[in-house]
C-alpha positions in Angstrom: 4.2 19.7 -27.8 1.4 20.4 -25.8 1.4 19.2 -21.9 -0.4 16.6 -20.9 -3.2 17.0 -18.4 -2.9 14.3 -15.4 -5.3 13.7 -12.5 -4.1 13.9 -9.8 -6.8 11.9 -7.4 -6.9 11.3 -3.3 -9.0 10.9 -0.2 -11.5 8.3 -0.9 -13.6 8.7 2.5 -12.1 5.9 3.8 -9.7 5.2 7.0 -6.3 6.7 5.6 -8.2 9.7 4.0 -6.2 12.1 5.8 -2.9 10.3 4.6 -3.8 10.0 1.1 -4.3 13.7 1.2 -0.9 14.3 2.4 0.8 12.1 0.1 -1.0 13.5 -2.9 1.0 16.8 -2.0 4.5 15.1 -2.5 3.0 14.3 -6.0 1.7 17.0 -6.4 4.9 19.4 -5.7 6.6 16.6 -8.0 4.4 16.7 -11.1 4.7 20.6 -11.1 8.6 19.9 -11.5 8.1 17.9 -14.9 7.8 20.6 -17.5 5.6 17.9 -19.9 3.1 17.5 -17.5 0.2 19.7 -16.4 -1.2 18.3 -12.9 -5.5 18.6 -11.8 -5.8 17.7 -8.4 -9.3 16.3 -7.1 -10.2 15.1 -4.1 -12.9 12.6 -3.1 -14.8 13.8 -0.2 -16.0 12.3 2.4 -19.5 13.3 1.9 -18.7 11.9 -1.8 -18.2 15.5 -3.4 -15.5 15.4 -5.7 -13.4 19.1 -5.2 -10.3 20.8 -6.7 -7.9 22.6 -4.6 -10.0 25.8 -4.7 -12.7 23.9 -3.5 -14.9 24.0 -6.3 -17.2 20.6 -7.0 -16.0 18.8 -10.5 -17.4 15.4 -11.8 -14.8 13.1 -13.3 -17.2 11.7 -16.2 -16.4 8.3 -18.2 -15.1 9.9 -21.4 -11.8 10.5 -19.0 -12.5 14.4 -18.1 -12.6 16.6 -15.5 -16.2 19.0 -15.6 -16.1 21.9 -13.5 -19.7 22.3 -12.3 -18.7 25.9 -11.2 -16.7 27.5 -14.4 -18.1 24.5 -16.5 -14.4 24.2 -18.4 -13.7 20.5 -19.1 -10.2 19.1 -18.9 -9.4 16.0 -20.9 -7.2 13.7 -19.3 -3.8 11.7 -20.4 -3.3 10.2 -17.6 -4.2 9.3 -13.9 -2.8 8.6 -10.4 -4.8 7.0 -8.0 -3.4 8.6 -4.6 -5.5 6.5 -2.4 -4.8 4.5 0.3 -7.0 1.6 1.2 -10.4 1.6 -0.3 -11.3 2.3 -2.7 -8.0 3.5 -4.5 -5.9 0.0 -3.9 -8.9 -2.3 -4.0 -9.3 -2.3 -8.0 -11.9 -0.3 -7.8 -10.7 3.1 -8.8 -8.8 1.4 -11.3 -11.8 -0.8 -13.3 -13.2 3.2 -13.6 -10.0 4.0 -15.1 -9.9 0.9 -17.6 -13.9 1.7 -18.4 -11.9 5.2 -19.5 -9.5 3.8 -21.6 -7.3 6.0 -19.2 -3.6 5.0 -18.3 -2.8 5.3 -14.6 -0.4 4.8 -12.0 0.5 1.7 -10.2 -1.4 -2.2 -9.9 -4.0 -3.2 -12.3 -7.4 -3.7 -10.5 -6.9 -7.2 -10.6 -3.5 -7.2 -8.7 -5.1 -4.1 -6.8 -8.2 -6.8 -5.6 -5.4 -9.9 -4.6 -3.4 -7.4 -2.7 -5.2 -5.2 -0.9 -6.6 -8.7 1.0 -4.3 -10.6 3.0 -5.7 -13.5 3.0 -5.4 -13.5 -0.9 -1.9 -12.0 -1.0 -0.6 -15.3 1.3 -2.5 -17.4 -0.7 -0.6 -16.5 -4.0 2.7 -16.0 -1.6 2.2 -19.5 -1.1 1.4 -20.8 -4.5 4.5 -18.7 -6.0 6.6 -20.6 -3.1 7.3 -17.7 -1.6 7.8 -17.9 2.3 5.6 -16.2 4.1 4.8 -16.0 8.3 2.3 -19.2 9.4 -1.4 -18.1 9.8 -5.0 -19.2 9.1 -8.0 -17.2 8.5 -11.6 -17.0 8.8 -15.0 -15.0 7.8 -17.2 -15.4 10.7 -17.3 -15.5 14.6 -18.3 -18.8 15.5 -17.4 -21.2 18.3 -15.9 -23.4 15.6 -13.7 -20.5 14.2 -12.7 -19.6 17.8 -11.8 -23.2 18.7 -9.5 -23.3 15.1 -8.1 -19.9 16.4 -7.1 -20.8 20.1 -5.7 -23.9 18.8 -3.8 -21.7 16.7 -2.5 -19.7 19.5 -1.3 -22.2 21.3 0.7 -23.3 18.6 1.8 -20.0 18.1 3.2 -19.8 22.1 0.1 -17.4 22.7 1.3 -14.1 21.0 -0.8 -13.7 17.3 -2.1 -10.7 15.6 -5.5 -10.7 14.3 -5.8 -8.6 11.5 -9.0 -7.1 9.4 -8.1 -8.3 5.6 -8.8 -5.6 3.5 -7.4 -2.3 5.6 -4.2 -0.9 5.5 -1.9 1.2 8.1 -2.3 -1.2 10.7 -6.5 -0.1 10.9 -8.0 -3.0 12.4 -5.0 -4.6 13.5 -5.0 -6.1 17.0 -2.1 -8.0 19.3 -3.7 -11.1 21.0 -1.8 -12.5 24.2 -4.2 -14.2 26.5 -7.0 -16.1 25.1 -9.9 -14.4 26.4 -9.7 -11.8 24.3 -10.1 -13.7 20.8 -13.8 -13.6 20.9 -14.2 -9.5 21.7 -10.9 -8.9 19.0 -12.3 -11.3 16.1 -15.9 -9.0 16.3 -13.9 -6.2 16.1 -11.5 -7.6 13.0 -14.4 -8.4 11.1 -16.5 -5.1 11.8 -13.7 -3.9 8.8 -13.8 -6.6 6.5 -15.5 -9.7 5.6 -12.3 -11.6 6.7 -9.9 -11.6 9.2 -6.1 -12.5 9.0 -4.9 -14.5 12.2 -0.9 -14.5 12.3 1.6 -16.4 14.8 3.4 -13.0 16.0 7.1 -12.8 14.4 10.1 -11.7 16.7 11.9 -10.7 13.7 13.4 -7.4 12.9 10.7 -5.7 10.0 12.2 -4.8 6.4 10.8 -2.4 3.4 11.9 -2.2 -0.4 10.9 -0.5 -2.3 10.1 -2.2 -5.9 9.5 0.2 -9.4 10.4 0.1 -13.0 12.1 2.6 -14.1 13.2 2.9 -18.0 11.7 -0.7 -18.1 14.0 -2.7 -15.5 12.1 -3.6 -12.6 14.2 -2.8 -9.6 14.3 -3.9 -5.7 16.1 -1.5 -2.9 18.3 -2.3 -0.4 16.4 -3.1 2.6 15.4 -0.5 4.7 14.0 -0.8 8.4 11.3 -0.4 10.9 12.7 -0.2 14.7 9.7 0.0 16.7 10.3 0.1 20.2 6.2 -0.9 20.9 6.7 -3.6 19.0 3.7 -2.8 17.1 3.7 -0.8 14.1 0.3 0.8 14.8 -1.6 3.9 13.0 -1.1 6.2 15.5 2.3 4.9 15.5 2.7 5.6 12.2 1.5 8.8 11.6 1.7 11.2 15.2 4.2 13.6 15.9 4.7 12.0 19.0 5.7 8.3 17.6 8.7 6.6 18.9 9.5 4.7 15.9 12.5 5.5 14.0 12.9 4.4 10.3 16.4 3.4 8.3 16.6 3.9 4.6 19.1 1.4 4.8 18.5 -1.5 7.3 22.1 -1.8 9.2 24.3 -5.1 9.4 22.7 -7.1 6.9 25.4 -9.6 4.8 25.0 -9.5 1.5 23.2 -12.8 0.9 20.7 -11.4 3.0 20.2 -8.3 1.1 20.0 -10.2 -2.2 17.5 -12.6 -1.1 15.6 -10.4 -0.1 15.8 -8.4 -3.4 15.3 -11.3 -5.3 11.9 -12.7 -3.3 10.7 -9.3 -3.5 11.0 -9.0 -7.3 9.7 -12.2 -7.6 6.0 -11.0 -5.4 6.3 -8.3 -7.9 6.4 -10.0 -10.7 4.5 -13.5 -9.5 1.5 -11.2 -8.5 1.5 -9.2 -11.7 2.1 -5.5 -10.0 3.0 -2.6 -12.3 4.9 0.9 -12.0 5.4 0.6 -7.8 5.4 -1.3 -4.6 6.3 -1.2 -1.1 7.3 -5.6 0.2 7.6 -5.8 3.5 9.3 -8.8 5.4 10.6 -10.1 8.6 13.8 -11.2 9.3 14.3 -13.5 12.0 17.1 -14.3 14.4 17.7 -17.5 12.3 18.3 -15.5 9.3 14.4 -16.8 8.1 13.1 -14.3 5.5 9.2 -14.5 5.4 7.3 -11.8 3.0 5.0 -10.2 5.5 2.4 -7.4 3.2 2.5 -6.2 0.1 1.3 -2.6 -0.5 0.6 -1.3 -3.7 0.2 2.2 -3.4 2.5 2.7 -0.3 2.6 6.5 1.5 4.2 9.3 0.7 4.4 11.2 3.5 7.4 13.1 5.0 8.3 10.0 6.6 7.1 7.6 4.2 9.7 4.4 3.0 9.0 4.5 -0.1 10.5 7.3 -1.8 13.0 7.5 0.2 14.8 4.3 -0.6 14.3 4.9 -4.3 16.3 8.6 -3.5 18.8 6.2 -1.4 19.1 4.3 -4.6 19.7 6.9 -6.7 16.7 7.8 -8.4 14.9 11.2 -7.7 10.8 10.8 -7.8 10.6 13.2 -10.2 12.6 11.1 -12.7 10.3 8.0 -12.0 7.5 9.4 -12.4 8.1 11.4 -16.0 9.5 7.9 -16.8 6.1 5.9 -15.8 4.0 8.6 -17.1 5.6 9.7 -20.9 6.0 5.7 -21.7 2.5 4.6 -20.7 1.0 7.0 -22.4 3.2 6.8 -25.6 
């Protein structure tokens, strides 16, 4: 049988362009493991270029190929994965090319990509699905009225919230608010990012991953793993510099086993209840009360060197590898 030719796609231009780079090297590495599969990496520039790893400029054109302007070979495609984080790779927009291409592809649909990606919309379905997640309100404009709702808010919230930019991920445009004064200056700079902004009453609650996938179609949910944060704020830098302090648990320690199956269970629901496909990173908080509150939902989490993600589907007993032949030879069977 021949091999099948998969694209391999990452940057974007957009705030986690360096990260989606890095991840697309764990696939990478991966897909060169699976003996079916022929991998064509392309990155999208920021300058808009789209390049292959020897640099040369190739157009990806709607009949789902790959044209190198250079050698002018064309590569028709079996199948895609959309290694982009944020915009536009997990804001359905990557994906609606992919559907114009009658082109099967890794992770949400552009639809589920679009509800996502926002947070206002993911609380909003969260909420509809009855699905607990933390209290919050949000707004798409700096006004004295919005300001009034938000220091209300605040108070009610004993004066710690986050204010959060909708439509980034990896905490980019995510700001701490703890006096009152600092609402209007924060709110500008929330909205500078997106068109809304997320304000959340601050959770003192210890902050869980799982990972979600199908595999050999069962969707499964991980055991818990943990952020311990010792800033208190998972923060980009935070996130992704050598010189973070935060240390992350594949398996989040001294949970009962009510806990751990609740949490399964609500985040196999979100999977399900939002329509996601192939992958997902749920993230919660856990409070001192034992209150479980769904806090994001990423669909197309990292996978860096320190990334959750696939290391709680290794914990699990899953290799990557596996996964991804599995997602890959079924959807495009």
């Amino acid at each position: 049988m021949p091999k099948k030719n998969i694209l391999l796609i990452c940057g974007g231009g957009g705030t986690e362009h360096e990260i989606s780079i890095i991840s697309a090297k764990y696939f990478l590495d991966q897909l060169r493991q699976i003996e079916e599969l022929t991998p064509h990496y392309l990155c999208i520039e920021k300058d808009g270029r789209r390049t292959n790893l020897e640099g040369q400029d190739c157009e990806l054109r709607k009949a789902g190929e790959i044209f190198n302007r250079e050698t002018k070979e064309t590569i028709t495609l079996d199948y895609a994965i959309p290694c982009i984080h944020g915009p536009p790779g997990e804001n359905g927009q990557i994906q609606s090319v992919f559907e114009l291409m009658g082109l099967p592809y890794l992770g949400a649909g552009s639809e589920a990509s679009i509800h996502c990606l926002n947070k206002v919309t993911t609380k909003l379905w969260l909420s509809a699905l009855g699905i607990a997640n933390s209290p919050s309100l949000f707004c798409y404009e700096n006004t004295a009225e919005e300001r009034e709702r938000i220091e209300q808010f605040f108070k009610e919230a004993n004066e710690d919230i986050f204010i959060k930019a909708s439509n980034q991920g990896s905490s980019v445009g995510c700001y701490h608010v703890t006096k009152v004064d600092q609402i209007d200056d924060i709110l500008s700079k929330a909205l500078s990012y997106s068109s809304y902004a997320l304000v959340e009453k601050t959770m003192k609650a210890r902050e869980l991953e799982v990972s979600v996938f199908e595999f050999k179609g069962e969707i499964i949910g991980t055991f818990p793993g943990e952020i311990s944060c010792p800033s208190q704020f998972y923060s980009y830098e935070e996130k992704y510099s050598s010189s973070g302090k935060t240390k992350t648990l594949v398996e989040a320690p001294g949970l009962s086993k009510e806990i751990k199956e609740k949490i399964q269970e609500m985040a196999i629901k979100a999977f399900k209840g939002l329509n996601l496909k192939d992958l997902a990173r749920i993230d919660f908080f856990l409070t001192e009360n034992n209150e479980i509150y769904i806090n994001e939902i990423n669909t197309f989490p990292g996978h860096t060197p320190i990334s959750m993600f696939p290391m709680m589907m290794e914990n699990h007993g899953i290799k990557y590898g596996d996964f991804l032949k599995d997602r890959i030879l079924t959807s495009i069977k």
